[in-house]
N, C-alpha and C positions, 0 to 999 in steps of 0.2 A: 806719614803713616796713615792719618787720616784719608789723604788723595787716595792714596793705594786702596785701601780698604772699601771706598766708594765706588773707585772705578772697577774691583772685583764683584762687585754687588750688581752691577749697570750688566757686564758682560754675564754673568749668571741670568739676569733676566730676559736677555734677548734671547740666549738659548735656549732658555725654556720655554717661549714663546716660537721659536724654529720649530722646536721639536716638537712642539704639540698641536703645531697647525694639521696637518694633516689629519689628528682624531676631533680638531674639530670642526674641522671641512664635513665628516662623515655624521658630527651629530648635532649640530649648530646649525641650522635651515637657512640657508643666505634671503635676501629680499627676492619677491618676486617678484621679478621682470616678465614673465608671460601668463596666461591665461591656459591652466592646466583641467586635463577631464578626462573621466574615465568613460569608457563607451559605455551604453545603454545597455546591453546586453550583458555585462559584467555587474553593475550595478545593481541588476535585476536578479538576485538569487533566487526568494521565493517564488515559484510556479506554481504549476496545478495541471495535470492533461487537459485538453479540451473534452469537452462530454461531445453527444450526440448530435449532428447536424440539425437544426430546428426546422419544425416543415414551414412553409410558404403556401402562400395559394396556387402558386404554379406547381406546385409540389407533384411529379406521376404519379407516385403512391402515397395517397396520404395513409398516414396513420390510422388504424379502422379498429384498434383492441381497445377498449373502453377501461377507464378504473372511477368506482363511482367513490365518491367524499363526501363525506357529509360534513358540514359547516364545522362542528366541534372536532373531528380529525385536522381540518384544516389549521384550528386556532393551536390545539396540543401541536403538531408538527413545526409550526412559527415558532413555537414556545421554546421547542427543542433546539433549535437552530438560529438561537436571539442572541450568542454572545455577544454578537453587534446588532442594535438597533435598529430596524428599518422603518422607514416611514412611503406611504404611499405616495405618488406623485403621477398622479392621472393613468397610463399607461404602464408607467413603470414605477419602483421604488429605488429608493438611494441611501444611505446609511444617516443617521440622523446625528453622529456623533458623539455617542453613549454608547457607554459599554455596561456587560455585567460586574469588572471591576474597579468602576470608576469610584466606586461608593469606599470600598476595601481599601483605595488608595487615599482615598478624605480620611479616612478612621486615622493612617499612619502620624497625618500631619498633629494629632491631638497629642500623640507621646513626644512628637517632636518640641508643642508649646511644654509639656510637662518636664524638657530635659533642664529649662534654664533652672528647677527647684533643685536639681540633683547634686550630690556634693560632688567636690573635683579632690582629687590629690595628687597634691606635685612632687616628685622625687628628683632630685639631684645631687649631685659628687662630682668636683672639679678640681683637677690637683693643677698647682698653678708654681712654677719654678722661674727668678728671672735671678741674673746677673747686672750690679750696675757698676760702673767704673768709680775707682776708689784714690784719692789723693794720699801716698801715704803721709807718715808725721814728718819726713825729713823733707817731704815738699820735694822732693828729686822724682819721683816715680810713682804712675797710675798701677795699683791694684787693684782685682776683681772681690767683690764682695758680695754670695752668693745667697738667695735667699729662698723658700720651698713652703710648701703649704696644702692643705687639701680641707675644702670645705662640701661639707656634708649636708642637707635638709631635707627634710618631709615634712610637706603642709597640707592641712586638711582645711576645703572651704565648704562651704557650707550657707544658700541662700534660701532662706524662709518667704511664707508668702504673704509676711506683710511688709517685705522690703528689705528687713533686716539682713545684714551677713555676718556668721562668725566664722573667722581666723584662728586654728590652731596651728602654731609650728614648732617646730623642735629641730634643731641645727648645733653642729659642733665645728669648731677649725681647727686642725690640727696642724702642729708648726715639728719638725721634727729637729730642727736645730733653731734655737734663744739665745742671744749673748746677753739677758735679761735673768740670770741668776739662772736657766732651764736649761738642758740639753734635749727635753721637750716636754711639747705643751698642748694641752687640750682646752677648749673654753667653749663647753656646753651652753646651751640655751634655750630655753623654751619661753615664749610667749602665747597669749593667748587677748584676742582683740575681736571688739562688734560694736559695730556700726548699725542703729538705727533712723531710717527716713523718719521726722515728724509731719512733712507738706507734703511737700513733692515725693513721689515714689511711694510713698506710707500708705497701707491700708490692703484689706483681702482682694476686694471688687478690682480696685488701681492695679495686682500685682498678677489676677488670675483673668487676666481682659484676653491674653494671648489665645489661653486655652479653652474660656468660654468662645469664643469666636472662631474657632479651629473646629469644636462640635456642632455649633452654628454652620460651617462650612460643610460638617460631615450633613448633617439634617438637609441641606441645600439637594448634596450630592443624592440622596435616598430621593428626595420626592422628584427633583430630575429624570431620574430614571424610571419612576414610576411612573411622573408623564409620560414620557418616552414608551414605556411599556403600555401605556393607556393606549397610544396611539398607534402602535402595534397592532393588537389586537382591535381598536378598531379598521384600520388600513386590512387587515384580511379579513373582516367581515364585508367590507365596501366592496372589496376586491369579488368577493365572491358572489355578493349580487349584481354587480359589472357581470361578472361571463352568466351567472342565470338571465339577466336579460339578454347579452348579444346572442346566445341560443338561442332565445326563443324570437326575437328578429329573423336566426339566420331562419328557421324555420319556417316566417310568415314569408321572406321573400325567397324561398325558394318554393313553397305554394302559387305563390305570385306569378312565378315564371310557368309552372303547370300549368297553371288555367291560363293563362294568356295564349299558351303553346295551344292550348284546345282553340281558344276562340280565333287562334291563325290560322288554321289548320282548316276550321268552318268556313272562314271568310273566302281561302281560295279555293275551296270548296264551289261554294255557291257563286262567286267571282267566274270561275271556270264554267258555271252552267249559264252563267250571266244571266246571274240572278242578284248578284252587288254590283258596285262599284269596284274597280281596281285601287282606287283612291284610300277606301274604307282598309281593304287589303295593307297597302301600304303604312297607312297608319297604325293599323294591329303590330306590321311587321316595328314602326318604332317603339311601341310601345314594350314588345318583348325585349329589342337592345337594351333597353334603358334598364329594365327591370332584372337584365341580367348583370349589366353593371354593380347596380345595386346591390343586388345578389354577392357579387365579388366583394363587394368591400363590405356585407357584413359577414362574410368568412373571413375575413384578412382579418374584422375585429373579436371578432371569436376567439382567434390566435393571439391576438396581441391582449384582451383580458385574461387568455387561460397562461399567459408571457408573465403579466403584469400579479397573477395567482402565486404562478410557480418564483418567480422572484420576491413576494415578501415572504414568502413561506420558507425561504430560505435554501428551494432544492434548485439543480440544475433545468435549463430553459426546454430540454428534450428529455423522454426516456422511453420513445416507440410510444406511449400512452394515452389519449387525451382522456382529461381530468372530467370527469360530468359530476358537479353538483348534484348532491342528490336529498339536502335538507328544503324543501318547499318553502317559500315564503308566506309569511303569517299576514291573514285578513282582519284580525281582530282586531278592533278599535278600543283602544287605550284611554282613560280617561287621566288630566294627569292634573296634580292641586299644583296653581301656582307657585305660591306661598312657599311651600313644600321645596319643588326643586331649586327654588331660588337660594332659600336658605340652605337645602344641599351644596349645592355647589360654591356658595361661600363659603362654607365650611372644610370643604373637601379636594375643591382644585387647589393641582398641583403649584400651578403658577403661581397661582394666590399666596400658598403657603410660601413656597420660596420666595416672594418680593416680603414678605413679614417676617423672617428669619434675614432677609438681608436688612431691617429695619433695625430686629434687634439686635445686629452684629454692629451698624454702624450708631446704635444706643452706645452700648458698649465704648467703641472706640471716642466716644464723647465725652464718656466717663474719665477715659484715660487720659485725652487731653485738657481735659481740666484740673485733673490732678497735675501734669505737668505744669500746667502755667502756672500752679502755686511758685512759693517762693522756695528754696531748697535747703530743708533744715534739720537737721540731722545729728545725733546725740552717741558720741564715741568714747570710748574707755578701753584702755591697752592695761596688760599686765604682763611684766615678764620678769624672768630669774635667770641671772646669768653665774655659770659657773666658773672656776678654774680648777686646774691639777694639773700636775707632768714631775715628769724627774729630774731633779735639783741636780748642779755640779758636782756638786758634794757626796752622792751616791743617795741622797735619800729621797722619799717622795712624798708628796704633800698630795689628800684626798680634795672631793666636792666638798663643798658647805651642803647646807640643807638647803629645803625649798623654801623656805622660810628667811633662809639668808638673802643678801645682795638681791634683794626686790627691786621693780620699778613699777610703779603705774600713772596713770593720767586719766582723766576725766576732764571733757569738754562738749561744747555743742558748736557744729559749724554751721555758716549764713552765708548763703549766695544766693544774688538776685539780678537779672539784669535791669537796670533803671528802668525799662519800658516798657518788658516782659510782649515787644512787639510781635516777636514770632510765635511764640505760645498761642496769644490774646488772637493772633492771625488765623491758624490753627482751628481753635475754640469757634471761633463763628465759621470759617468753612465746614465746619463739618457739622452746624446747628444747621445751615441751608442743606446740606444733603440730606436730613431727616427730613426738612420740608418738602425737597425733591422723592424723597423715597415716599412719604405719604401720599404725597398726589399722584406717584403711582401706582399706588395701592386702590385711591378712588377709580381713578380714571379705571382697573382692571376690571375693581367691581361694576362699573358704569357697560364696561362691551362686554362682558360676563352675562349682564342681564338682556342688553342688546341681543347676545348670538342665541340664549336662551330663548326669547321673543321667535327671534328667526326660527330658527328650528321647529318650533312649536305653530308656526304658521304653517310652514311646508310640512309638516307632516299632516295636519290638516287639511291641506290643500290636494295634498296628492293621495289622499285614503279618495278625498268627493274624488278628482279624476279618475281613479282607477272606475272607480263605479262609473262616470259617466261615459269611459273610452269602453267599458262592457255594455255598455249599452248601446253604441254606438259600432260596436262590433256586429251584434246580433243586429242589429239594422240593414250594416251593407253587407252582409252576409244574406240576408234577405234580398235586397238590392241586386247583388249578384248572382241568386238564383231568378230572382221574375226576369231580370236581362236576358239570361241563358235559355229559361222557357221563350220568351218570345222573338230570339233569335231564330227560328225557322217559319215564324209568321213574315217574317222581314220589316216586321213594325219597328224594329229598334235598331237606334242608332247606335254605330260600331262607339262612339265616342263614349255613349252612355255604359256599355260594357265594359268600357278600356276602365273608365271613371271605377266605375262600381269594386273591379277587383284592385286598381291601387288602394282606393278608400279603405277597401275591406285588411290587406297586409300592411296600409300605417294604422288602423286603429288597433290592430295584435302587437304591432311592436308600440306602439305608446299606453296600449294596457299595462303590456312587462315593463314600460320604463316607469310608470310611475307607482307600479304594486314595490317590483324593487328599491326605487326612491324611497318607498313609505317603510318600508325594513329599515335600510343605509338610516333615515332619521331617524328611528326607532335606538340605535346604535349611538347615533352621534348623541343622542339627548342625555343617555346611558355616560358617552365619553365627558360631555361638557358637563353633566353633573358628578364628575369620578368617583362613579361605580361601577363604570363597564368590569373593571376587576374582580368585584365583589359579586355581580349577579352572573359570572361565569366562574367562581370558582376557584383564582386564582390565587396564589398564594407565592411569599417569597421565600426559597431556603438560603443558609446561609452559609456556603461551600467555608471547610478548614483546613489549616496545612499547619504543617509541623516548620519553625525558623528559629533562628537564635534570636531571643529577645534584647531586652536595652539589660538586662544584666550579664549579658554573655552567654558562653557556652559551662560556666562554673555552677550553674546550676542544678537543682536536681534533675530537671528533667526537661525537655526543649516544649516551650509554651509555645500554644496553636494561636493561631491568629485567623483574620479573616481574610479570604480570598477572594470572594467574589458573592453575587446575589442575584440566583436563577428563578425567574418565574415558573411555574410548574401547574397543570389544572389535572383534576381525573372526574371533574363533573361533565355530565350531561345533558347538556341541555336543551340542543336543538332535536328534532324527530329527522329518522333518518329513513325515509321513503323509501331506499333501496331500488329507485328508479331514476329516470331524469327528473331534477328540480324542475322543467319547463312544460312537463306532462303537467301540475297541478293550474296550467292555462287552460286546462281543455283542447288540445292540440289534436283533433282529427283532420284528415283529409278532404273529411267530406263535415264541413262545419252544422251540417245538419244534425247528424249526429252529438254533435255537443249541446252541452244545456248547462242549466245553472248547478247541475251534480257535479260536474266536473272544477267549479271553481274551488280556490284554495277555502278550506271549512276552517271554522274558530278552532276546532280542534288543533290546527298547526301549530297554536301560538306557541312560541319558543320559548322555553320558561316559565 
């Protein structure tokens, strides 16, 4: 009987196994034997149209409808178009990595440390039926003898936050048939038990490490971003005295090539009545290639800073338009206290802050393992009352006792230690060396902190003298290139001295704009490395909300808002907006005679 019974059990199993290969060919993934992919173009759902063809310098029609910007339009329009970070990178900009909800999504992790406090409740009900085989009394024959039951509980846990858990459960088993005087039987119970840590695990600090560390991370996530957004706005202010100087470049050498074209034009002039050299001629004639070369590529750089404008500012690289500056750069000289911005900017950079919150997150976790390497000791006490009832053979029934009846409880303290407490003790000094590590990175920042501060404070110094002395030095070969031009029809002057005079005269215009706009850009960067570029434009964070179902569910009164995200936003004004080209406050006539020292940018500009 036995044999039988097994070998029906064995053929049961293979059929089942037959028959259900097939569902599980179709949901069961076999091994992968080849190297699968999807194409590239499938992969790629999100798109975008392309926008408008960009011009080039070969361009047939360039662009000729003007839109003027003033600096503060420029920094609001970034602002608007920041949900990703941009940062500048010479020519172009590239995403920095940060978002506006990176911060929104550090907030979450702090309810997530707050869940281990939360109580839990367990429900179950499992009815349980078995059959075992039965010898009877005459020893001749197995009988079955059947048995049934269903067990019931709800328990409620509950951990505190200095370690402790309390235990409440309440559970009953019900037997529907007893050869035990019942034909059935109930046997309620409730207990109620807690556990508290006295070493290890014990204490507020030791049990809230999770979730001070988690706001620790949220505070991280905040001043990240607000670096991030520092350097945003600084990267389109750079950006934007990048193209006010390649303008005013392109303008000195496309001067450059005018007068040279004049003084060719003379040379084979006079050549033809032979009254030069063809030589002289020649030389004029290289001199204009080169200078139209040049010419070329500071148009190409025109495009490529109004490219490097329109990309952190967030808009597409064409829109028929070119962009003119039209905030003027400021002359004013600045006096700034050491002392002053030094202690600013320890105060206030980002960086700084965030390597000091990660000092005190791994404070924190030091805390924790040294409560772990304690020894593990712990103080427990159980209570419970167990019931009975059911209905007797006899037709009658029998109630609970009270709660006060058939008690139990216990009281004890438990000890565990490991003899070496190796790993803990391991632990414990790794992570006293990474405060040492985190500190000396904390000096070392303050140490190039003060460094780029230095820098800075040099170069802006340096290049307020340059400006002045490349204006000086303007109005020289500008001079130069008039006495040349007068006594070009005496024939006393050498073509070379001409050729000289008008390059001199379009590098000292474009290295006046390169270093008035440098002395801005440092104006800025001093602004960024002491963080407050925020503050003295105005800028401010809001703190977008949305409606989600909370950590208590949707059983609530009403669905709690949460945060979504954190938008920079400005409606100050602070730069002046000429309402002309930024590169007109160089004095930019044709005829540099005309110009004078009215024309330069006046203390009035100062921005702010």
């Amino acid at each position: 009987m036995r044999v039988r019974t097994f070998g029906l059990f064995y053929v049961a199993c293979v059929i089942l196994i037959l028959e259900t290969r097939p569902l599980r060919a179709q949901w069961i993934p076999q091994d992968e034997q080849r190297i699968r992919w999807v194409s590239a173009e499938k992969n790629s759902r999100i798109r975008r149209p392309p926008g408008i063809r960009p011009e080039t310098v070969v361009s047939e029609q360039p662009v000729s409808v003007q839109q003027f910007l003033p600096l503060d339009a420029a920094i609001r329009l970034a602002l608007e178009n920041s949900e990703v970070i941009r940062v500048l990178t010479g020519t172009g900009a590239v995403s920095s990595g940060t978002t506006v909800y990176d911060t929104a999504v550090a907030v979450g992790e702090i309810d997530i440390a707050k869940a281990q406090f939360d109580p839990v409740l367990r429900a179950n009900s499992a009815y349980q039926h078995s059959e075992f085989p039965f010898l009877n009394a005459a020893g001749n024959d197995l009988t079955g003898v059947a048995a049934s039951s269903n067990d019931a509980s709800v328990t409620l846990l509950d951990r505190n936050q200095t370690g402790g858990q309390a235990v409440l459960s309440a559970g009953n088993r019900f037997e529907p048939t007893d050869g035990d005087g019942f034909t059935t039987r109930n046997r309620p119970r409730l207990e109620l038990s807690y556990s508290q840590p006295l070493l290890a695990g014990a204490g507020l600090r030791a049990n809230r490490t999770a979730i001070v560390i988690a706001r620790l991370r949220t505070e991280q996530s905040f001043f990240r971003y607000k670096g991030s957004m520092q350097n945003l706005v600084f990267g389109v202010i750079s950006a934007y005295w990048q193209l006010v100087r390649a303008r005013t470049e392109l303008w000195a050498r496309e001067q450059q090539v005018e007068l040279l074209e004049v003084t060719l034009r003379s040379r084979l002039a006079r050549a033809n009545a032979e009254l030069d050299s063809r030589a002289s001629t020649a030389q004029a004639q290289v001199s204009l290639s080169l200078a139209k070369a040049t010419r070329l590529s500071a148009r190409a750089n025109v495009l490529q800073s109004e490219a490097a404008l329109r990309n952190i500012m967030g808009v597409p690289p064409e829109n028929d338009r070119r962009l003119v500056p039209s905030t003027p750069p400021t002359l004013q000289r600045i006096e700034f206290d050491w002392n002053e911005i030094v202690s600013t900017a320890q105060a206030l950079d980002p960086e700084l802050v965030e390597l000091n919150l990660v000092l005190r997150a791994d404070e924190e976790r030091l805390v924790q393992r040294k409560n772990v390497a304690r020894p593990a000791v712990s103080a427990d006490a159980l209570y419970s009352w167990n019931g009975l009832s059911g209905q007797l053979a006899g037709g009658g029934r029998i109630g609970d006792p009270g709660l006060g009846e058939n008690t139990s409880w216990s009281m004890g303290i438990t000890f565990s230690v490991p003899l070496s407490l190796r790993e803990s003790r391991a632990a414990v000094r790794s992570q006293e060396l990474i405060l040492a590590r985190d500190r000396a990175a904390i000096q070392q920042h303050l140490h190039q902190l003060e460094h780029d501060l230095a820098t800075v404070l040099r170069s802006t110094e340096q290049n307020l003298a340059q400006y002045d002395a490349y204006r000086e030095a303007r109005d020289a070969a500008w001079t130069s290139v008039k006495l040349q031009r007068a006594e070009r029809g005496t024939g006393r002057t050498n073509v070379l001295n001409e050729l000289l005079a008008i390059t001199d005269w379009a590098n000292t215009v474009a290295s006046e704009a390169q270093a008035l706009t440098a002395y801005n850009t440092d104006l800025a960067r001093l602004e960024l490395q002491t963080a407050t570029i925020l503050d003295t434009h105005g800028i401010r964070f809001t703190e977008e909300r949305f409606g989600a179902v909370g950590p208590h569910g949707i059983m609530t009164e009403d669905i709690r808002h949460y945060p979504r995200s954190l938008k920079a936003e400005s409606e100050s004004s602070r730069y002046q907006d000429s309402g002309q080209p930024a590169e007109d406050a160089f004095g930019l006539k044709k005829d540099e005679s005309e110009a004078g020292d009215q024309d330069r940018p006046a203390d009035e500009n100062e921005q702010g």
